[in-house]
N, C-alpha and C positions, 0 to 999 in steps of 0.2 A: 504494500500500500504506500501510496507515495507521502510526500510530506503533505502535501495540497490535499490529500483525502482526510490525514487527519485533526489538520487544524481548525479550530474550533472556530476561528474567527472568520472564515468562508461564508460560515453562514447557508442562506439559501444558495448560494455560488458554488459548494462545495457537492459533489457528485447526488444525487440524489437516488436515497436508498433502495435496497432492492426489491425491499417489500413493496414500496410506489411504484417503480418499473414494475416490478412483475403482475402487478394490480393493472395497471395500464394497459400491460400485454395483454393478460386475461381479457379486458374489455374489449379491444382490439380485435381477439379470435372470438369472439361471442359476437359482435357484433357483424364482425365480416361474415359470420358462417351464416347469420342471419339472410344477410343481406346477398349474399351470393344466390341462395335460397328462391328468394323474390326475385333476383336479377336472370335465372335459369328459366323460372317458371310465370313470370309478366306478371309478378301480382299474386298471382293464384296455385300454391302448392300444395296437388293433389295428396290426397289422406295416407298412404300410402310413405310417399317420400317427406312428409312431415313427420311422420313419428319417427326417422331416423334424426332429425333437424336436432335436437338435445343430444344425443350419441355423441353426434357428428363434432358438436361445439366441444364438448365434453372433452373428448378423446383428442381432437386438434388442439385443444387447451393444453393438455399432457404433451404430445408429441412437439406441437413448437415451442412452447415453456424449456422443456428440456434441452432441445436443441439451440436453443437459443442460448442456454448459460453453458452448453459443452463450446460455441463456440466463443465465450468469454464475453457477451455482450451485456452482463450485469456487475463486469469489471471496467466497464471504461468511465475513463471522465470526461463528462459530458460534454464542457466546455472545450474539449478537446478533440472531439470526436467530428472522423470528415470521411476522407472515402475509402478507409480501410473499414470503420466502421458499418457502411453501407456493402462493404461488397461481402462481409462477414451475414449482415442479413440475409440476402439477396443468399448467399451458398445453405442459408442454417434453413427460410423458407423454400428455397428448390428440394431440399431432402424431409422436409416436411412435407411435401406436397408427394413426394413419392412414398414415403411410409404410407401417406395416409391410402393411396390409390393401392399399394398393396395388400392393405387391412383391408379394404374395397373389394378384393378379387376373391379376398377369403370368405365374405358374406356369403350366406346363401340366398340366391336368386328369387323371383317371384315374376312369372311368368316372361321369363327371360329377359329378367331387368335388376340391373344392380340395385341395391339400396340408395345409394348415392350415386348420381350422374355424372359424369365425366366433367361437363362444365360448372356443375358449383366446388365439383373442389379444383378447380385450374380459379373460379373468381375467389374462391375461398382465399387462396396462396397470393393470387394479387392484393386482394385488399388486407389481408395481416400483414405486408411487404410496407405497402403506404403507410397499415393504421402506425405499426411499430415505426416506422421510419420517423414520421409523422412526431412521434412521443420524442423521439430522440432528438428531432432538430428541433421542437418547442423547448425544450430542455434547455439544450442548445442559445438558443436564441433569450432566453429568460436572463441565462448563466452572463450573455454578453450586456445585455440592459442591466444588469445586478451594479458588471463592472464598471460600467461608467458611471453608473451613481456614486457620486462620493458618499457620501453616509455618515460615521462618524470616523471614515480614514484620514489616514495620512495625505494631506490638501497637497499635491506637487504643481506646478506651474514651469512648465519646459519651455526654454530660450533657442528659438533658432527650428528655422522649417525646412531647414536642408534635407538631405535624407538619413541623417540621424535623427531629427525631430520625431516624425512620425515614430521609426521606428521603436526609441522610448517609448514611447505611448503605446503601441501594439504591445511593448512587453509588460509592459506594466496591466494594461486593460487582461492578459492573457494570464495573470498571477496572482487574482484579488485577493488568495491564500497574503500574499505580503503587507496586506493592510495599507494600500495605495489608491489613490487616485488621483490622473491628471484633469485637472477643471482649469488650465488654463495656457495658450501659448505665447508667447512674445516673439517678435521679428518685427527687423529693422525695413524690409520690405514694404512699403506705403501699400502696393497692389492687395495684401495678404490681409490688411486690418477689414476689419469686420466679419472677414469668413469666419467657416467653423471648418477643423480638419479632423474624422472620425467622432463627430457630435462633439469638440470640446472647440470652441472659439481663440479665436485670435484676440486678445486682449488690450495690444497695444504694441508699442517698442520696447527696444532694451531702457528707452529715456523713464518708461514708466513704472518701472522696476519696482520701486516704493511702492504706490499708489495700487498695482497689481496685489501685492504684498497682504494691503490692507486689507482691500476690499473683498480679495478672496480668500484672508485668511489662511496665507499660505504658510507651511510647516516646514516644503523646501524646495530649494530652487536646483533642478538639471542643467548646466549649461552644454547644451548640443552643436555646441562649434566650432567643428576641431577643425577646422581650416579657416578658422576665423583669426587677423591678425592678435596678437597676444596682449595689444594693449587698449584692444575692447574686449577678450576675457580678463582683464585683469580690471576696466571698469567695471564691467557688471559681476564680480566678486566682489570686491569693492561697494559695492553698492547692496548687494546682498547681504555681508556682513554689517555693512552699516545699520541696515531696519531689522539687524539680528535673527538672519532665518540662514538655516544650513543650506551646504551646496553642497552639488558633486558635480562632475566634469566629466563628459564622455571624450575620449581618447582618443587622438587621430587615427592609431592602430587600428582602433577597432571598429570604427566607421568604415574603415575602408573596406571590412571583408563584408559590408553588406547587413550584416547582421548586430545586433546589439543586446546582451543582458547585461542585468543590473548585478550581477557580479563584477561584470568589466567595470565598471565606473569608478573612478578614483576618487576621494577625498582632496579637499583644493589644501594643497601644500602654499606655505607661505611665500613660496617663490611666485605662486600664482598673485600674490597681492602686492608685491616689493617689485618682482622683475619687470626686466625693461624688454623688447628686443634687443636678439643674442647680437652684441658686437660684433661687428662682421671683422675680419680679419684676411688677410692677402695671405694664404695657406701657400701657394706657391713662396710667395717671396719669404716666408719662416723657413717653409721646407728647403731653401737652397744654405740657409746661413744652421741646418740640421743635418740634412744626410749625409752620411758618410763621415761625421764628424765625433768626435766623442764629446760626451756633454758631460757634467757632474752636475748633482745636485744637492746642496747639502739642506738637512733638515728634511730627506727627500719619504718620508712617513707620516710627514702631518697634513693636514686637511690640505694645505693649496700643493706641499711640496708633492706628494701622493698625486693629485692633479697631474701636475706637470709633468710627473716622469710617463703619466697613460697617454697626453696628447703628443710627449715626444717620441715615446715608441712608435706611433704609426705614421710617424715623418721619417721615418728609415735611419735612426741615427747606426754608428758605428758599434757602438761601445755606448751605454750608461751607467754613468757611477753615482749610486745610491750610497749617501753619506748619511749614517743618522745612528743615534745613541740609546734609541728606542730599538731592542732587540727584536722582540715580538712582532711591534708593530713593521719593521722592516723586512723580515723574513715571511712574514705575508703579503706586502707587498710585493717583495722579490718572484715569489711564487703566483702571484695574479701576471704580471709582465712576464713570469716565463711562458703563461698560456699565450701571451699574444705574438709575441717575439724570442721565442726560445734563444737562450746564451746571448742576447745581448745585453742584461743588467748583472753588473756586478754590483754586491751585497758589501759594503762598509761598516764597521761598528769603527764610527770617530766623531770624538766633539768636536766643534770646532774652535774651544777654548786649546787643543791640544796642539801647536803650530810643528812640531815635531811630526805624529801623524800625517798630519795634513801634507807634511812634504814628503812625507814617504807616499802616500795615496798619491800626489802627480805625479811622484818622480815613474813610479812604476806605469805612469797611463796621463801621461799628459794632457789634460784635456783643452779642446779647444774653444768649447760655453762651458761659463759656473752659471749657478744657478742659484743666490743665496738668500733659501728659507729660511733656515735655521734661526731661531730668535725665542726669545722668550715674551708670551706675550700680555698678560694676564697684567691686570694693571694695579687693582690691590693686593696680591702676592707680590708682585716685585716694591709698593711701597714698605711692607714689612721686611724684604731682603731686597735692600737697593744695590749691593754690593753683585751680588752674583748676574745683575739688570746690567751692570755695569762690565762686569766677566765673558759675558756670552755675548750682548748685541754689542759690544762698542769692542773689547779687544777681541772677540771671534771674527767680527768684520774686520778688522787688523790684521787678522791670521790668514782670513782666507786670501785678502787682498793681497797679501805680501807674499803667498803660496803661489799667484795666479802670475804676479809681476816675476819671479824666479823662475815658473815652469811658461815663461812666455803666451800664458791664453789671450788668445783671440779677442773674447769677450765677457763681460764682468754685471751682473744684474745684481742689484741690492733688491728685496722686497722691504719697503718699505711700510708706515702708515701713515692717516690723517695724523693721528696724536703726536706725530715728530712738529706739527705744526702747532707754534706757539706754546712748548709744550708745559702742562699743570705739571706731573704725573713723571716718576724715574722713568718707566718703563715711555713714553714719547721725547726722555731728554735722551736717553741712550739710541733713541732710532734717529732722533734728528743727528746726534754724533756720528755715527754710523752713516748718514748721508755725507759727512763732511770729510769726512774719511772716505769716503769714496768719492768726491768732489775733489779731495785735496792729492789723489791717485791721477785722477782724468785730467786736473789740471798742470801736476808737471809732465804728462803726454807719457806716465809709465803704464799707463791701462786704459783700454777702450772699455768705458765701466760707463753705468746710467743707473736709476734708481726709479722704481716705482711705487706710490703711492695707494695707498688701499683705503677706502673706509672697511664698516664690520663684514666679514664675510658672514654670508648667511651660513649656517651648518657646520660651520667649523669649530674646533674641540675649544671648549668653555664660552663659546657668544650664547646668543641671549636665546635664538631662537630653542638651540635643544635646551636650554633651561626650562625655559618655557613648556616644552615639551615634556620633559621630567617630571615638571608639577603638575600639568594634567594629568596623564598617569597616575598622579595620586589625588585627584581630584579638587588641586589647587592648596592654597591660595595660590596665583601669579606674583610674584615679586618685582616691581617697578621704584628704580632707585628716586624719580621724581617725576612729578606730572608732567612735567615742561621736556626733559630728555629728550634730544633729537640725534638721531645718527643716521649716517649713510651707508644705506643697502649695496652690496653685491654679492652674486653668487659666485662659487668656488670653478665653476670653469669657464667665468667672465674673466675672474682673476688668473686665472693663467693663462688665458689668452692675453691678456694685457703685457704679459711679463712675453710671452714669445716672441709676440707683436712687436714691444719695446726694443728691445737685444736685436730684432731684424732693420727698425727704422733709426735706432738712437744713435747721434752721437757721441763722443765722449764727453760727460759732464753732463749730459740730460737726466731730465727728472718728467716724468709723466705719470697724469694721473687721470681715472676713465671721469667724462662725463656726465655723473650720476642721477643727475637729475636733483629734486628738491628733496633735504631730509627728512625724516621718517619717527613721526615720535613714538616712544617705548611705547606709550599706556596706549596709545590707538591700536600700535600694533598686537598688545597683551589682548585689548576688549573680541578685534578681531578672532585672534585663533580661538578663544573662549569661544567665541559664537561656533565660529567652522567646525570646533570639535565638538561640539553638543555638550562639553563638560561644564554644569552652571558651575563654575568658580567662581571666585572671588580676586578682585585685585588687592594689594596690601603695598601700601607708601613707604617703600625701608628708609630712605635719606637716598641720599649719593655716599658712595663708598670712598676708604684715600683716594685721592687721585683724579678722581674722574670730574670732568668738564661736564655744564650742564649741553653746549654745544658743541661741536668737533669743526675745522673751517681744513679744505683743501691747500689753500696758499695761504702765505703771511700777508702783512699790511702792506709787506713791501714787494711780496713779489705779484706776478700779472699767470695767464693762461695764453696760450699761443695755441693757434687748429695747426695741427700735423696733417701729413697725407693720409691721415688713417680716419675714416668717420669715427668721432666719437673718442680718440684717445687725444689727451691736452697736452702740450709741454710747457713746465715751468717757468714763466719767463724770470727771469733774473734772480737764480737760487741765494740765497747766502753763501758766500762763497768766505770760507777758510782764511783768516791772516796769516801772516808768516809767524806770530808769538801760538799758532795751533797745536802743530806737534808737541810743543811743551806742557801748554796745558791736556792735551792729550795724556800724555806722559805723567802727570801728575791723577787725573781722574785715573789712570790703571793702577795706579800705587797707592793710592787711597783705596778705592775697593779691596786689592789683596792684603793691604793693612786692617781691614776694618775686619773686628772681631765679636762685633755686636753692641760695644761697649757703648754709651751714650757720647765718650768724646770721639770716638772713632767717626759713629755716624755725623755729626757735626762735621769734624774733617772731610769726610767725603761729600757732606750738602754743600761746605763753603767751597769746594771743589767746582762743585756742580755749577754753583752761581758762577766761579771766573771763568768758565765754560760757557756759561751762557748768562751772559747779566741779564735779568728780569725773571730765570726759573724762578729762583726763590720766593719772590712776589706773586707768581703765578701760582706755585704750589701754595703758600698762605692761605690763598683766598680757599682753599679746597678744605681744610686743616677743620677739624672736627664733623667730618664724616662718617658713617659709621663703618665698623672695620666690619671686615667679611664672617 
């Protein structure tokens, strides 16, 4: 029995019992046997062949009753049933018709005349054919008016009349077992408004999304547009989420084989509400400054570095060297790239605080692209250990750089972020250094080195989104460090395209950053995904944590954006460029961090560091200073 037979919530939708079918038949064969009866004999049947007429019902009651359930026609569901169905009748009544004609031959005669005539049981066999057929398609036909009733189901309202539209709606009308009903369409189509497609009308456009919302009490929104551009699925998500009703998203996949269930249908991920159109990138002009060449990447196991070593394998590199400190997560990696590219990743356990290591890993494979992920990024863990913020992003960029100028590479990427700009927070004064360090590389012409700038990625290890995600899972609350919080979105294979992108167009000394579009505040984005996941949470106001800026900005006050050949990637106009007293204080923030041993005067030494490193951190950090700690 399927699941649609025994859920309770079918109602009159759900198969209708056997006792009623067989009640029905019975009528059917009583009625037809009557009637064939009259049809044989115009009205008037002789006394003779009437008193077989009860027999006759009788016994064809028995014989197509029975025939009827041998050939399973009190197991179907009705709502289901088409022309297997019928041709099941049509065989169970042909074999009824002949049992009965040879019950017929066994009668004994009466002046050389059968009991029963030939032609009422050939009308008999016809009209039990209709009557039952008849029971079945009303059945039928009940089960389909059931479904488009909404009732007290689940009110859906499907976007988009392509030929996914409909097809939602046939699935859904075909599973009333799901507790669904479509009562409404939207399309952008002007020609489509006021129709009705499968008795459910056209509503309006995607503009009236709300207003549909309301008025028909909707529970949740389908969106059916999977060749629709992405930045009107991601309005009408957007707008969904806003009047707080769920969504799901049918799949370009799966539109396309024609067919559609609501298994296929995804959940709108929040790349659906953040992302932009995919940055388009010149794959050819990456792929010439990639194949055949060996690339390294260090940090090359976490969210973007991970990334970048899958988009580099299928540009044909020579040789990649996965550099990272993270064993586990490397040798899973190593082992997804050997599916795709067998024996070109080599596997590395090196930090890149380690400048030793590091010379031995080129000396043995020179490569001719670094790649450098590797950082620490987490911004109130590095305010309670600013020391090792200082170890890994400022003298590991030191290491790699000065590993890359010895074994002569090619080319040199820093990953950068926003937080290097203006920075509150250790963890964006180490990356700004770290820029200038590789600024002050490009500028005496010892490395063809650039720098790219990121706001959050989405999805990657410790941002907001899997937090987020985490706490649903447990049914909330959302944690939002302040109502006002704004940050800029990108996804993790926007950012590595940015970074291949860069390394192929940049000069030495460039700094590029993608054109994000307008920032994105936390709490919109918390009340969002609460909506999409159906989980009623709660949000909760924690403060801002050390460190963290209520806003993040791409350039400083002093530098500008310049358009590159690339749509959509920026180049820094006029970076802060390194004085000649850098290296020293360089040299001083490294010895400060290795000196500092936790002690309150240590970290002192290392903050008044920081300020001759960057006069104004200290004032920037201040204003952050009674936040609360993690």
């Amino acid at each position: 029995m399927s699941r649609t037979d025994r859920d309770p919530r079918s109602g009159p939708s759900r198969r209708i019992s056997t006792v009623v079918l067989l009640s029905l038949d019975v009528a059917a064969v009583s009625v037809a046997t009557t009637i064939a009866y009259y049809i044989r004999f115009e009205g008037a049947v002789p006394g003779f062949f009437a008193r077989w007429m009860l027999p006759l019902a009788a016994l064809g009651c028995a014989v197509y009753i029975a025939l009827f359930a041998a050939f399973g026609l009190y197991r179907l569901v009705l709502r289901y049933a088409g022309l297997d169905a019928l041709l099941k009748l049509s065989a169970a009544t042909a074999l009824g018709f002949v049992a009965l004609f040879g019950v017929n031959l066994l009668l004994p005669m009466q002046d050389d005349m059968r009991p029963v005539p030939l032609g009422v049981l050939i009308a008999q066999a016809v009209l039990v054919f209709l009557g039952a057929s008849a029971a079945r398609v009303t059945a039928r036909v009940l089960a389909h008016i059931h479904a488009s009733v909404p009732g007290d189901r689940r009110r859906v309202l499907v976007i988009g009349l392509g030929s996914a539209g409909p097809l939602v709606q046939r699935e859904i009308q075909g599973h009333p077992d799901l507790g669904m009903a479509v009562v409404g369409f939207l399309d952008d189509d002007r020609a489509m408004q006021g129709l009705t497609v499968g008795g459910v009308p056209v509503v309006g456009t995607t503009a009236d999304l709300p207003r549909a919302v309301e008025n028909l009490d909707i529970a949740e929104v389908i969106v059916a547009m999977p060749s629709a551009p992405r930045e009107t699925v991601r309005r009408i998500l957007n707008a969904a989420a806003e009047v707080g009703v769920q969504a799901r998203v049918v799949p370009q996949i799966v539109a396309a084989r024609g067919s559609v269930s609501l298994r296929d249908l995804r959940p709108v991920e929040v790349e659906d509400l953040l992302g932009r159109e995919p940055t388009p990138i010149d794959v050819e002009q990456v792929r010439e400054t990639v194949v055949g060449k060996v690339v390294a990447v260090t940090g090359a196991a976490g969210s973007i570095g991970s990334e970048l070593c899958r988009q580099i394998v299928a540009l044909g590199p020579a040789r990649l060297l996965l550099l990272e400190i993270d064993e586990t997560r490397l040798y899973e990696l190593w082992l997804e790239l050997q599916g795709r590219a067998p024996g070109v990743s080599a596997m590395h356990i090196c930090d890149v605080r380690d400048a030793a290591k590091l010379d031995a890993v080129f000396a043995a494979d020179p490569p001719d692209l670094v790649l450098h992920a590797a950082a620490y990024k987490h911004v109130p863990l590095m305010e309670l250990e600013p020391a090792e913020a200082v170890k890994t992003n400022v003298g590991g960029t030191r290491n790699v750089i000065e590993a890359c100028m010895r074994h002569r590479v090619a080319r040199f990427v820093l990953v950068s972020t926003d937080k290097a700009v203006a920075p509150a927070n250790i963890m964006g004064l180490t990356k700004a250094v770290a820029e200038r360090v590789m600024l002050d590389a490009a500028r005496d012409g010892a490395l063809n080195a650039v720098a790219v700038r990121f706001g959050n990625v989405l999805g990657s290890r410790g941002s907001v989104v899997p937090i987020f995600e985490e706490q649903l899972r447990h049914g909330g609350p959302l944690t939002v460090t302040h109502p006002e919080a704004t940050r800029y979105f990108m996804t993790i294979p926007e950012a590595a395209r940015l970074v291949l992108q860069a390394q192929a167009i940049g000069d030495a000394g460039d700094i590029f950053v993608l054109e994000m579009g307008e920032p994105v505040r936390i709490a919109d984005l918390a009340r969002k995904m609460i909506t999409l996941s159906g989980v009623p949470a709660a949000i909760e106001v924690t403060g801002l944590r050390p460190g963290e800026k209520l806003h993040e900005a791409l350039v400083t006050d002093a530098e500008g954006l310049l358009p590159t050949e690339r749509e959509k990637i920026l180049r820094v106009e006029r970076p802060t460029l390194p004085g000649d007293e850098f290296t020293e204080a360089l040299t001083e923030l490294l010895d400060a961090a290795a000196a500092d041993d936790g002690t309150a005067p240590a970290r002192a030494t290392l903050r008044a560091t920081c300020e001759r490193i960057d006069p104004g951190f200290a004032t920037r950090a201040d204003a952050t200073e009674g936040a609360v700690a993690p």
